[in-house]
N, C-alpha and C positions, 0 to 999 in steps of 0.2 A: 131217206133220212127222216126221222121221225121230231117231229117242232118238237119235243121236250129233250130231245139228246140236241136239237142246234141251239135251243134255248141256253139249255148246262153250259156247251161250248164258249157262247156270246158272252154268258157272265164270265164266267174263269175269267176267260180271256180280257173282257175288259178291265178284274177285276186286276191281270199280273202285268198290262199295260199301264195301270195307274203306277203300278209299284215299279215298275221300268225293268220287271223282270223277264227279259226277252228272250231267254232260253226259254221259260214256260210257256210264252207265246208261241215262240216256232211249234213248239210240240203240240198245244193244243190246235193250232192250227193244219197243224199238219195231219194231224186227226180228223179235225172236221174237211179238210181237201180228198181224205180216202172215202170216206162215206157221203159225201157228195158226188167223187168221180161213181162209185159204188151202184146209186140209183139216179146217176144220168140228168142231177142236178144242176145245169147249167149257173144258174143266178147264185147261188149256194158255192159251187165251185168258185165264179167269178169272185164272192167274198174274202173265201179262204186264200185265195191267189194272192189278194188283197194283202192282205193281213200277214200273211206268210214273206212275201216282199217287204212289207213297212217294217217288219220283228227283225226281219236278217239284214235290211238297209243300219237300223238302228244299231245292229252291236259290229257295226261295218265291215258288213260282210257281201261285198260289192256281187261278186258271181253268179250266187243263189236269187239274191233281191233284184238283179234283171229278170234273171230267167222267169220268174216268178210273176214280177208284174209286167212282164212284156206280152204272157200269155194272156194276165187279165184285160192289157189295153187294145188285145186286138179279139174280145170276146163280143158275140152279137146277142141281141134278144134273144130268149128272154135275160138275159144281164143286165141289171140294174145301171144305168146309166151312169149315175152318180157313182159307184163301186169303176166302171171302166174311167171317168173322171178322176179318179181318187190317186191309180193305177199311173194314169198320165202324170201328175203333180209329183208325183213320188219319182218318177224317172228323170221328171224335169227336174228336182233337188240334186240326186243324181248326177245328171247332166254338168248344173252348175257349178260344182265339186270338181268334175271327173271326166270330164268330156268336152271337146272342140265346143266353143261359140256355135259354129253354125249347128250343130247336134241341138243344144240348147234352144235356140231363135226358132230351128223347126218343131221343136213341143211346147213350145209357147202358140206358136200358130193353130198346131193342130188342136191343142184344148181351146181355144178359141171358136174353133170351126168345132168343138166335138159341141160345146155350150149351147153356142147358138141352131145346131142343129136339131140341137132336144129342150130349145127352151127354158135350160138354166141359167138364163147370164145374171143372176141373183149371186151364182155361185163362182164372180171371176173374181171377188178379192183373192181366192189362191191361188191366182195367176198372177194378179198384182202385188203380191209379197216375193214370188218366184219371179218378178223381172227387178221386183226391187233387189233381190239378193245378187242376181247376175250382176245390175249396173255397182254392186257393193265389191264385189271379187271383182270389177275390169277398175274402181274408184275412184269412180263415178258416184260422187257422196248428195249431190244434189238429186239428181234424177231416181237414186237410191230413196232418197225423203220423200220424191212426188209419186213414186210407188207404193211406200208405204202410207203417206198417209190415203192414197185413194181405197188403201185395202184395209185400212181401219174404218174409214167410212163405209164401203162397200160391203164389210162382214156384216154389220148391222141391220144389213134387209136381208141376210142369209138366213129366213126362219126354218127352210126347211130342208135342210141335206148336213152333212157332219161337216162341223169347222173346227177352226181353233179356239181357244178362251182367249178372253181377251187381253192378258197380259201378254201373250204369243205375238200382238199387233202391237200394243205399247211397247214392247222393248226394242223392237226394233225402231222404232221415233226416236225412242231414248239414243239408241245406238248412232244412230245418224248425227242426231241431234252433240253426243259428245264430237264425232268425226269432224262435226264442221266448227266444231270451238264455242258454241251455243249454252252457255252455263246455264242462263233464265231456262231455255227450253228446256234443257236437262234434267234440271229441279225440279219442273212442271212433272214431265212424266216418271220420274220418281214417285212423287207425290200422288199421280194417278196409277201407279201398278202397287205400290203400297198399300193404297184403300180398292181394289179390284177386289172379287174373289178370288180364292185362291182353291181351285176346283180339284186340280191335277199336283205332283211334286212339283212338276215343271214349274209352274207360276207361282213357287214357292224359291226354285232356284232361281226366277227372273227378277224374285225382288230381290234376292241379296246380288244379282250379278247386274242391276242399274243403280244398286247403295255405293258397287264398286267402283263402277265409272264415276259418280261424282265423289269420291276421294280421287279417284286418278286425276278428276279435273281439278281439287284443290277446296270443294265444297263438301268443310268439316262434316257437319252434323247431315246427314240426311235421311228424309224420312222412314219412320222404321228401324233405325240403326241400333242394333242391340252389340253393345263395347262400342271399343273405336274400330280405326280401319285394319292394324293387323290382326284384332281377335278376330274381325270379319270373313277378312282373306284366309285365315289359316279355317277356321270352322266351314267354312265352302269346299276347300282343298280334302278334308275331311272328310265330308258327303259325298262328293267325286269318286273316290278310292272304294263305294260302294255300287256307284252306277254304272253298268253297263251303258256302251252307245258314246253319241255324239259328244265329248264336254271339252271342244277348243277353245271355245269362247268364253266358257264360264272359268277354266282355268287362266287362260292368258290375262283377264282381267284381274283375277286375284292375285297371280304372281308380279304384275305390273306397280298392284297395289303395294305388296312386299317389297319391291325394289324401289318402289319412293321411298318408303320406310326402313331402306335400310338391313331389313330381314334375308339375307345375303345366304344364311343354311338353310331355311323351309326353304329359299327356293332351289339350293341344290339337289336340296332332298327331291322337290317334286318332280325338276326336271326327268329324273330317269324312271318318273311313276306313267306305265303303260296309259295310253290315250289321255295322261296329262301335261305330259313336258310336249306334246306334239308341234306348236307355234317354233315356225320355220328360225327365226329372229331371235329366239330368246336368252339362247344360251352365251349371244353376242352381247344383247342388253344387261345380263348380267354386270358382263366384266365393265363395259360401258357405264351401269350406276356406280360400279366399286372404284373405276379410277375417278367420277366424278369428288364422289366423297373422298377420298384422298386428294384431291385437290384443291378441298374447301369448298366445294363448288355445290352450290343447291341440289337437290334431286329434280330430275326433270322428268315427265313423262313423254318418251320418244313420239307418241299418236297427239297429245292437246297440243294443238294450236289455236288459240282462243283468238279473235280480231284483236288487230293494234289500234290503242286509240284515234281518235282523227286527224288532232291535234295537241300538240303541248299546251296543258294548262285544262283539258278536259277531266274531269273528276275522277277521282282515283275508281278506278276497276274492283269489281266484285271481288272475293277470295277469289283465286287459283284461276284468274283471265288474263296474269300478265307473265311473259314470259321471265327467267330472272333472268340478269347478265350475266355473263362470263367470266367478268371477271370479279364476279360478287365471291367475296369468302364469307366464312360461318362464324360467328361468335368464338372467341379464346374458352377452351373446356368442351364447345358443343360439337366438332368435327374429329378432323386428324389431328396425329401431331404435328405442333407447328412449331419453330427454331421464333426467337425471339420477336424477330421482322414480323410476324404474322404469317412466315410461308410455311409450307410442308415442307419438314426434315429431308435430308439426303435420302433415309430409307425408305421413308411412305413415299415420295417421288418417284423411288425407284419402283416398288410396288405399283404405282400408277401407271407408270409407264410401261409393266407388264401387261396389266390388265389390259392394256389400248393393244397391246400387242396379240394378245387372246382373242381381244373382241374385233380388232381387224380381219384375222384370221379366219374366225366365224365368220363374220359378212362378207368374207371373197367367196366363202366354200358354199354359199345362198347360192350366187350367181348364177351359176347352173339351176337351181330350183326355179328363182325369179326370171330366168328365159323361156322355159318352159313353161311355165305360167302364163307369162304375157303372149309366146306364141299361141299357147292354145286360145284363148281369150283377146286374141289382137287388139291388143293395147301392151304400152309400156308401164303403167303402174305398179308392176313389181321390179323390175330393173331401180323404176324411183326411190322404191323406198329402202332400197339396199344401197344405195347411193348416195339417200339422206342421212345413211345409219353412219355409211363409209367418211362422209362429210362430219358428221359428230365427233368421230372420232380423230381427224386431221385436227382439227381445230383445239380440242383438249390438249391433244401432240402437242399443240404449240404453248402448252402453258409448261411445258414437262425443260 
């Protein structure tokens, strides 16, 4: 293969990976893996494996993106180390998706032994982000934290082999940081992925999807914030419907948004929009915000748990760190209808009492998901959180 046809290649290619166009990627990839196989370019080949696996992982297309980088992680010199590295990381995401615990535990280990055998351990923040993500699907939100921050710090002496940007490592701070109910932290790394550069789309989609966690947490203005929270959420949902690939997260956050707010058709709308309504949960959480608001009852975000204060008589709590009660209702005019007494009418109660019935419904027909899950992953973490949902919904029951 001739350096000015691999040269062409590398550009395109990196030129249709910025744009997240991963159809053009396979192909040019695929291109440059024939004319590598062609003249018996190993290192060349290892690339294209490379690349060809991370383009078909991305628009989830599980089959091809093993096959692909399975070849490249078990390629030998002359293969560029870092490309067989790269190879691993990409299976171990993989993995943490889609595959037994122990699958997972054993490529964490081998890229450890692959690092240290070739004198990269420069290069283990991308190991440290892939156990933080593991200990995040078994949630495990702590040990999730001391993952990521060791692999924010650890990118930083990565000067020489391909990493992430670094809103890639800030969002996931942010991410934890909301999981454990941490508003101050939250805002912090808002405020640092906001002022980051923004090199890739991606770190453009990270800052509006860490603006959205701190509306889910209750913290109005945050940095960056162009409208309020459902021009935000709906203009993300927007961009989504153009991207190919991974976008669970940056959806489920937005629609999470919408149903604090109230926006009950975007989000029915998105649910049935391909690789957006995908969050196991949500079509339950739905009915679950609509019988709250027929019941006068605050919106509540099912994930913030922010700390209880210590004591009574401790100073009132930032915006959106305290949970509301239950039996709070909403101002005369700002909720449901309400019959004189200040309660929801015979109808809207009935209406609520639907929706609990919808979103019970949904959370039984989880159980089978959140089994499977936990067994593969041994832990019960998702059985919990189907149990928390199931619990939500008991408890409104009893206002009905």
């Amino acid at each position: 293969m001739s350096q000015t046809t691999l040269h062409q290649i590398r550009r395109r290619f990196s030129d249709a990976y910025r744009a997240r166009d991963y159809t053009a990627c396979i192909r040019l990839a695929t291109e440059g893996l024939h004319l590598a196989e062609a003249s018996a370019d190993v290192a060349t080949q290892t690339l294209m494996l490379v690349w060809l696996g991370e383009s078909h992982w991305q628009r989830k297309e599980t089959e091809p993106a093993v096959a692909a980088l399975a070849r490249a992680a078990a390629a030998e010199p002359p293969a560029a180390p870092g490309d067989v590295f790269n190879a691993l990381s990409t299976l171990l995401n993989i993995a943490i998706l889609e595959r037994p615990l122990a699958e997972a535990r054993a490529l964490i280990a081998q890229g450890h032994a692959h690092l240290e055998r070739h004198g990269q351990q420069r290069s283990r923040h991308m190991l440290d982000l892939a156990e933080g993500d593991l200990a995040a699907r078994r949630g495990d939100w702590r040990a999730a934290q001391h993952h990521y921050r060791a692999a924010y710090e650890h990118q930083q002496g990565d000067t020489g082999s391909p990493r992430f940007t670094l809103a890639s490592y800030q969002i996931k701070l942010a991410e934890a940081s909301f999981m454990l109910g941490d508003a101050e932290a939250l805002s912090h790394w808002c405020d640092q992925i906001h002022a980051a550069p923004k090199l890739v789309e991606g770190d453009r989609l990270r800052a509006e999807q860490v603006r959205l966690l701190c509306y889910r947490a209750g913290i109005a203005e945050p940095a960056g914030a162009r409208g309020d929270a459902v021009t935000t959420a709906r203009r993300l949902l927007r961009w989504l419907e153009e991207i190919d690939g991974h976008q669970a997260d940056f959806a489920r956050d937005a629609m999470q948004v919408l149903l604090r707010e109230g926006d009950w058709l975007s989000v029915e709308t998105w649910l049935d929009y391909p690789g957006i309504g995908d969050d196991p949960l949500m079509r339950g959480d739905l009915h679950l915000a609509r019988a709250r608001h027929r019941l006068g009852m605050p919106a509540r975000d099912p994930a913030w748990s922010p700390p209880i204060a210590a004591a009574e008589g401790d100073a009132h709590p930032a915006a959106g760190t305290s949970a509301p009660s239950e039996g709070a209702t909403l101002a005369p005019g700002m909720g449901p209808s309400v019959e004189p007494g200040g309660q929801p009418d015979t109808k809207t109660i009935a209406k609520a009492r639907d929706d609990l019935a919808a979103a019970r419904a949904q959370y039984l027909d989880k159980q089978a998901w959140a089994r499977r899950e936990d067994q593969r992953l041994e832990t019960n973490h998702h059985r919990r959180l189907v149990e928390a949902r199931l619990q939500q919904v008991e408890v409104l029951a009893s206002h009905c």
